[in-house]
matplotlib code that plots the C-alpha trace (Angstrom):
import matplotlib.pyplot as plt

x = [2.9, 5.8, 7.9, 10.6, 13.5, 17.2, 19.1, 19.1, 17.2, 19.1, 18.6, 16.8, 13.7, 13.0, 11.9, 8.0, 7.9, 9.1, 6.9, 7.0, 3.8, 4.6, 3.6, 4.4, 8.3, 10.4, 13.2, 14.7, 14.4, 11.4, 10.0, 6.7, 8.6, 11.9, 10.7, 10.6, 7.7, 5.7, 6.9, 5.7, 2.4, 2.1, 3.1, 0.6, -2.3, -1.2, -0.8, -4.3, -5.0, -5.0, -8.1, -10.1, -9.2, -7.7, -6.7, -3.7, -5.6, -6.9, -3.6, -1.8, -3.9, -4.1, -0.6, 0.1, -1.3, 0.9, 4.1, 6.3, 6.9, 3.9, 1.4, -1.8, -1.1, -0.8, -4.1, -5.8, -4.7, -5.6, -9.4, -10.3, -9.7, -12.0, -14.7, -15.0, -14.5, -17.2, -19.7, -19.5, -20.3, -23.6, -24.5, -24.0, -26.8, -24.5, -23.8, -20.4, -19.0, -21.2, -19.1, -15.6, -15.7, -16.7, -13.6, -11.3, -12.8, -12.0, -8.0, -8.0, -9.2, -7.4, -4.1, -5.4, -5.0, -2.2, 0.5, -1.6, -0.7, -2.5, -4.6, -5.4, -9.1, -9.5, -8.3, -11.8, -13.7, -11.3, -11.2, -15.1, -15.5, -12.8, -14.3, -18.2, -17.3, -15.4, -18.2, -20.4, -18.6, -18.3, -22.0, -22.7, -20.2, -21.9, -18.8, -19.5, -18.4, -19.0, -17.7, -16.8, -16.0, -13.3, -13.1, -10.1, -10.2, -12.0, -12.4, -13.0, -11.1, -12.5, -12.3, -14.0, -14.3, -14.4, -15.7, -14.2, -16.1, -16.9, -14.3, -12.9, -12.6, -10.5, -7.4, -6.2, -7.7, -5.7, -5.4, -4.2, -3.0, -0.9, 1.5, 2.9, 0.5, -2.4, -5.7, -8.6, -10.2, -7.3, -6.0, -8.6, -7.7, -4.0, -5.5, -8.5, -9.6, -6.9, -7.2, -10.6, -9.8, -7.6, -10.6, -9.6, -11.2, -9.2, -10.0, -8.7, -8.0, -6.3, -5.0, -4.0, -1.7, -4.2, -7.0, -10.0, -8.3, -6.0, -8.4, -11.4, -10.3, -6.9, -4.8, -1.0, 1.0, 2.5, 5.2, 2.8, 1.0, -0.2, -2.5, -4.4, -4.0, -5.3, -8.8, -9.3, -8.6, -11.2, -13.7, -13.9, -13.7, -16.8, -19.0, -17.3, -15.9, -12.4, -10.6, -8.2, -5.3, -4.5, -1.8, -1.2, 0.4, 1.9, 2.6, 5.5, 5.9, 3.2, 6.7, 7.4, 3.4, 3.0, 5.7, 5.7, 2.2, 2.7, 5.7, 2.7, -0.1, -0.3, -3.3, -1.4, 0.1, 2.1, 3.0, 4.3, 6.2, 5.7, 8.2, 10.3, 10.6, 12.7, 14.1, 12.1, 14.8, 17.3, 15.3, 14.0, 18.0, 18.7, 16.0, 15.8, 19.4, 19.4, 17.2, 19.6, 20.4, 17.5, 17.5, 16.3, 13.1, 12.3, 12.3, 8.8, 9.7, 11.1, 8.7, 5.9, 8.2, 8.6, 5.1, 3.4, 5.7, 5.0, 1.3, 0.7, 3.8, 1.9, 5.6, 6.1, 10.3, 12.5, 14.6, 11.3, 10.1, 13.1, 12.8, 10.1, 10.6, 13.7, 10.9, 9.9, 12.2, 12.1, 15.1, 14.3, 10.9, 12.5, 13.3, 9.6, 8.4, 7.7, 5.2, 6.0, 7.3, 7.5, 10.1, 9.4, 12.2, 12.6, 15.8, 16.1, 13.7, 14.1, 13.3, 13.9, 17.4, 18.3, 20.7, 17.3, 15.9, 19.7, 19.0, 15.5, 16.1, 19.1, 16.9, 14.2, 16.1, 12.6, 10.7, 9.0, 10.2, 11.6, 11.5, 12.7, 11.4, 13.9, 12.7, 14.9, 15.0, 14.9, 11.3, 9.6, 9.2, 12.5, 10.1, 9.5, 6.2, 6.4, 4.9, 3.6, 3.8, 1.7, 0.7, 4.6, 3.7, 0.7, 2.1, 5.1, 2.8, 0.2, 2.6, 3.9, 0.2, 0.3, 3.2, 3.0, -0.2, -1.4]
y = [-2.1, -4.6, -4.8, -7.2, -6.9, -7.2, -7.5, -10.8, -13.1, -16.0, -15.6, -18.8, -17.7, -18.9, -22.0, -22.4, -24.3, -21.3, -18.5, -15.8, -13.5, -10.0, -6.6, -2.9, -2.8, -2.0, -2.6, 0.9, -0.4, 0.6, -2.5, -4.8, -8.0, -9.6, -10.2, -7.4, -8.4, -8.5, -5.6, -3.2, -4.6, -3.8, -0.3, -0.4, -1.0, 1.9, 4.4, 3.9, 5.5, 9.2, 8.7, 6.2, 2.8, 1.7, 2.5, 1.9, 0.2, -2.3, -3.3, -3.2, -6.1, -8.0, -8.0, -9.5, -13.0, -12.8, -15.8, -13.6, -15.4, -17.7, -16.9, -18.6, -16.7, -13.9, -14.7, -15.5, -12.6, -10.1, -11.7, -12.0, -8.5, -8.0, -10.1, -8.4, -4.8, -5.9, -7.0, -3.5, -2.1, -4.7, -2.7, 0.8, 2.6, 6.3, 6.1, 7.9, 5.1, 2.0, 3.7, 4.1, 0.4, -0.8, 0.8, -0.5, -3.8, -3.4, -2.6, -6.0, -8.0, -7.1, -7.2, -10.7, -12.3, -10.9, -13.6, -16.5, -18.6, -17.4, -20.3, -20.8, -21.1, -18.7, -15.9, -16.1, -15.4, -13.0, -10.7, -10.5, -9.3, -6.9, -5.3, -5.6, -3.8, -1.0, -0.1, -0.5, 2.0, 4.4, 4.1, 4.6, 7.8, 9.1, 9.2, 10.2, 8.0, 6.6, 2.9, 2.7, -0.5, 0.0, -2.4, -3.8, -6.4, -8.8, -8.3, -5.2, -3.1, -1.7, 1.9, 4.5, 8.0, 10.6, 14.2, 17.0, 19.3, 22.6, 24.2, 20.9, 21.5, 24.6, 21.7, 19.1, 15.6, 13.1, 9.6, 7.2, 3.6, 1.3, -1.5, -5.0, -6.1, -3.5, -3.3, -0.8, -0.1, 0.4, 3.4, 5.5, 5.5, 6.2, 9.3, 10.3, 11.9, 14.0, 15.2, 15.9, 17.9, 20.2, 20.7, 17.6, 15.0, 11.7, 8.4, 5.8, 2.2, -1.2, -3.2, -6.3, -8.1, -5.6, -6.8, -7.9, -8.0, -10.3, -12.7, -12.6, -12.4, -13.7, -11.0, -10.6, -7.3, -6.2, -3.7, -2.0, -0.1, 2.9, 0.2, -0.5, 3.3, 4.5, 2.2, 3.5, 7.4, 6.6, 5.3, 8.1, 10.1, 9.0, 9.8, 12.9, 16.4, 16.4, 17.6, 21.3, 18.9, 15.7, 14.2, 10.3, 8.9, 5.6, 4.1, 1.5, -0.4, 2.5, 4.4, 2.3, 1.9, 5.6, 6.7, 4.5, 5.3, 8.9, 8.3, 7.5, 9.7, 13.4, 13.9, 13.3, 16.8, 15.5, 12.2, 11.1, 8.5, 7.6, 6.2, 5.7, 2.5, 2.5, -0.8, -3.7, -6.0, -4.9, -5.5, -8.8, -9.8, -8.5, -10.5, -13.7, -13.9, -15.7, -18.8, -21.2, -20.8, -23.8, -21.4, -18.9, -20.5, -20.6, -16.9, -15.3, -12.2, -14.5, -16.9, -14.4, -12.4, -15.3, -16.9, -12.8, -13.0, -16.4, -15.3, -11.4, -11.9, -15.5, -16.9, -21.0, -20.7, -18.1, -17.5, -17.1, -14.4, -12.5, -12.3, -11.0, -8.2, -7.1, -5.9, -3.3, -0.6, 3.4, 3.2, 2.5, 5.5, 8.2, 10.3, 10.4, 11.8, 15.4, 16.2, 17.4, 15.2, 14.8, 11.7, 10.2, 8.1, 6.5, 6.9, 3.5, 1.9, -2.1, -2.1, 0.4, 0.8, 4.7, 5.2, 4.7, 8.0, 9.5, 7.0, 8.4, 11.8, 12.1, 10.0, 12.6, 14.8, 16.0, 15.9, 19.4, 19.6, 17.4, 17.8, 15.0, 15.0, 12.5, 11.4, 10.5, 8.6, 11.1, 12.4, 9.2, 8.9, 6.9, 3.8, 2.2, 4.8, 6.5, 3.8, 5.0, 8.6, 9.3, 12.8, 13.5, 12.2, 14.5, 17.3, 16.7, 16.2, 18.9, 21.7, 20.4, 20.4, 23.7, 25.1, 23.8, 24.4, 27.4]
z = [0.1, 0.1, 3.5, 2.5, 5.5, 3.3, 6.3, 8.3, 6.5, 7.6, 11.1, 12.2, 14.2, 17.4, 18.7, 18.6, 21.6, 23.3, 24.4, 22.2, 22.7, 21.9, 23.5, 22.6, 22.4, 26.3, 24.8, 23.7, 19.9, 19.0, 17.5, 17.9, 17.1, 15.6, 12.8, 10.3, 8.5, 11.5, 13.0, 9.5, 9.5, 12.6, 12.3, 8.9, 11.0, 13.3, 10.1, 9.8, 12.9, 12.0, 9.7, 12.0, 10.7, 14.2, 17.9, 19.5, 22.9, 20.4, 18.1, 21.5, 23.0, 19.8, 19.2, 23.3, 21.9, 18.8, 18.6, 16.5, 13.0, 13.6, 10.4, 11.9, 15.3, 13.6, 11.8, 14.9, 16.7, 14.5, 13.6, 17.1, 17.0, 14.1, 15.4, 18.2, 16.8, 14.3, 17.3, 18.7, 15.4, 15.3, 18.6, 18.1, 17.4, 17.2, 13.2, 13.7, 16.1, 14.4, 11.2, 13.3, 14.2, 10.9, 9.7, 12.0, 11.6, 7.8, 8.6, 11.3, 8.8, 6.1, 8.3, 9.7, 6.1, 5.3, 6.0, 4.7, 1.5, -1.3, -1.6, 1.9, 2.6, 5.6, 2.6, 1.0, 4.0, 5.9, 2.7, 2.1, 5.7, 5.4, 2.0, 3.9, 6.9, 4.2, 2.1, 5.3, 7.4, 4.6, 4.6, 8.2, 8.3, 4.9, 2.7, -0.5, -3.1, -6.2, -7.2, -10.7, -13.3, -15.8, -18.7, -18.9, -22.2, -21.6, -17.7, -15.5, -12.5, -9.8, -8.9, -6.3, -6.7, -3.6, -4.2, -2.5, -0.9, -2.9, -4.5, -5.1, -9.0, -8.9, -7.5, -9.0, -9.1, -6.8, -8.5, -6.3, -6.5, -4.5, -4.7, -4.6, -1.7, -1.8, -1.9, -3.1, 0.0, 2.3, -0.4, 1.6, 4.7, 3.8, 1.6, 1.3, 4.7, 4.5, 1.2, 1.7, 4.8, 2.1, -0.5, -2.7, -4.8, -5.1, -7.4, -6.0, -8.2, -8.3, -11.2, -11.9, -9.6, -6.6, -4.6, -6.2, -9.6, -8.0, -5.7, -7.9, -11.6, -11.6, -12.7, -12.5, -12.2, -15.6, -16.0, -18.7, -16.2, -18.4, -19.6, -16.5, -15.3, -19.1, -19.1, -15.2, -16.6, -19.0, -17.6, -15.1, -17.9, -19.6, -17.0, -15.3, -16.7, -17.1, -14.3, -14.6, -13.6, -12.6, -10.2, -9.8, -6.4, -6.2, -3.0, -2.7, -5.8, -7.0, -7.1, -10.2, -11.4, -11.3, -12.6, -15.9, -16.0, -16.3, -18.7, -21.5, -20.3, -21.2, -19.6, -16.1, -14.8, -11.9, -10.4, -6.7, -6.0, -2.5, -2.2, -5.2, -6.4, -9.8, -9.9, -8.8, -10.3, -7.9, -5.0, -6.2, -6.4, -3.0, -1.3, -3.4, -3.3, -0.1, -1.7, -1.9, 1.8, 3.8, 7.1, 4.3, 3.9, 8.2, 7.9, 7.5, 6.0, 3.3, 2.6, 2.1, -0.4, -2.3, -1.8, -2.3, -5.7, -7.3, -6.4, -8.3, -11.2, -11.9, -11.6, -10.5, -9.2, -7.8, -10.9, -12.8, -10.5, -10.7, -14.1, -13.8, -11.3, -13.9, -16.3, -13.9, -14.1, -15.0, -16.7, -20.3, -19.8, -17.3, -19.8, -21.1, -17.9, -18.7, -15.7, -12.0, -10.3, -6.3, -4.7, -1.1, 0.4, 3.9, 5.1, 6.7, 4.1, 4.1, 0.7, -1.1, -1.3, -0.6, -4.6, -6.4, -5.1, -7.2, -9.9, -10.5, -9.6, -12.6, -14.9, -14.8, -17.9, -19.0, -16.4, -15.8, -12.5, -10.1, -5.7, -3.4, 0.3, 2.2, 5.8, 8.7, 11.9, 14.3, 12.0, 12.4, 8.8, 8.1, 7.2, 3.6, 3.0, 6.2, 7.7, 11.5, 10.2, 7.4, 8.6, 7.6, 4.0, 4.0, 5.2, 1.6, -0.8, 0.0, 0.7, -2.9, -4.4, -3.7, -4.4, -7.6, -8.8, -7.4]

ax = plt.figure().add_subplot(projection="3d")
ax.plot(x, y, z, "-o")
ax.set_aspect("equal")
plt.show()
């Protein structure tokens, strides 16, 4: 889930001699810190809240001893949090808490590496605690779930599959997969509860340029994505019956990976982009634009857009990586999108510019049918993904699921 801010990138952040510890937002404005970046992962952490992968007592007091803009206080910060979350787990005999706070230890960690170069050698550690304490607290709550291997030439993606509860195969299978800074295991908290709570199975995955693909084999995004999204659909396919219907979600740059995905894959019935995402170019020239600008490079939100980019599109320089982010457009494939199709926007989304919802939307000539579900301020939901109010989200695609296939 990217999180780029496109409005004052050149603001020079404040002095770090200067105190700058953060706490919930007095303000009137609604917002954890300056800084945009820090702000949205913030409010990412709290999204997660709804299906027990945090508590707002907890974020709160980690986020006091944040300097806003600082990466290693904001590493600190949040794995202190972890660590201790991760104690109480150790000492819970109840399996529904030791479960709750393996979870929530997952979401710190994962947030606490978040901001660190990609080579930094805290990343290693940080992420195998965060996957652990996943697979640990599904364990402990007794979630269901089957981890699958996809072969993907010569390497392999990773996949989990969650099985409704009975009745499950009379609705569509969910497929879910995220975007330009996700990973595997966070896809359920984001989902899968909920969709479980309204008699769904969902198969969740990552692909290249994702999570373990990324940190452990090496692999960059492609714009190809029916190719990673085809060997993950067959491999669930070889060991399972094939579902009555199938729906693929993309969340954030998923808006594109979905999408294109479903542009070359009958076997997909309906697709969500959540939200849309239709040019990556665009955004890549909106953000990178302000490289040759020095106070460009003090600013956090930029130097982990261009640091996160170089990293999953395997690029070396700026003009490079915008090349790269050109490829990924539903321009050239819209009009091979014949499924149902369901568009999330964020009214005040930092990334996403607002015209590619209308640029998608008119593209979508063949597409079985098309609904848009726009998000305002004064909803909550006006976020890039409905960030701090994914219960809005749910409530838009569910009410769609089933409107559309009773």
């Amino acid at each position: 889930m990217s999180h780029l801010a496109n409005t004052a990138l050149l603001q020079r952040p404040a002095d770090s001699s200067q105190s700058r510890a953060a706490a919930p937002a007095t303000s009137g404005n609604g917002r954890f810190f300056a800084s945009q970046s820090f702000h949205f992962q913030t409010l990412r952490a709290l999204t997660d809240i709804p299906a027990g992968g945090a508590d707002t007592g907890e974020v709160f007091e980690a986020i006091k001893a944040i300097q806003d803009g600082d990466q290693l206080s904001w590493f600190a910060g949040w794995t202190a949090l972890a660590e201790r979350v991760l104690a109480l787990a150790e000492r819970t005999m109840d399996p529904v808490s030791k479960g709750g706070a393996l979870m929530r230890a997952h979401t710190y960690f994962r947030t606490a590496e978040f901001f660190l170069p990609p080579d930094d050698p805290k990343r290693p550690v940080s992420w195998q605690k965060n996957t652990d304490c996943f697979y640990r607290a599904l364990g402990a709550l007794g979630v269901e779930h089957e981890r699958l291997r996809a072969a993907y030439g010569d390497s392999q993606l990773n996949a989990t599959y969650f099985p409704g509860p009975a009745g499950a195969g009379e609705k569509p299978l969910l497929m879910f997969v995220g975007g330009f800074d996700s990973t595997l295991e966070e896809l359920y908290l984001m989902l899968v509860p909920a969709a479980h709570a309204r008699g769904y199975s969902v198969l969740t995955y990552e692909g290249p340029g994702q999570g373990a693909a990324l940190r452990e084999q090496g692999l960059r995004f492609l714009p190809e994505w029916e190719r990673p999204n085809t060997a993950v659909l067959e491999a669930f396919l070889s060991t399972h019956e094939r579902p009555r219907q199938i729906v693929l979600i993309g969340m954030s740059m998923g808006g594109y990976l979905a999408p294109r995905a479903a542009a070359f894959e009958p076997r997909i019935d309906g697709v969500v982009a959540f939200d849309v995402c239709f040019d990556l170019g665009e955004c890549a020239e909106r953000i990178f634009a302000a490289a040759a600008n020095p106070l460009a490079w003090q600013n956090p939100d930029f130097v982990w857009a261009v640091g996160n980019a170089r990293w999953t599109f395997g690029t070396t320089d700026i003009d490079a990586t915008k090349q790269a982010a050109r490829a990924y457009t539903l321009a050239p494939v819209a009009d091979r999108i014949r499924q149902h199709v369901l568009i999330l926007e964020g009214q005040a989304d930092h990334f996403i510019p607002q015209h590619q919802t209308r640029q998608f939307e008119t593209a979508l000539v063949n597409a079985r049918s098309v609904t848009v579900r726009s998000f305002d301020r004064a909803s909550g939901g006006a976020e890039h993904c409905q960030l701090g109010a994914i219960t809005l989200v749910h409530a838009a695609i569910f009410d769609w699921l089933a409107a559309t296939f009773a």
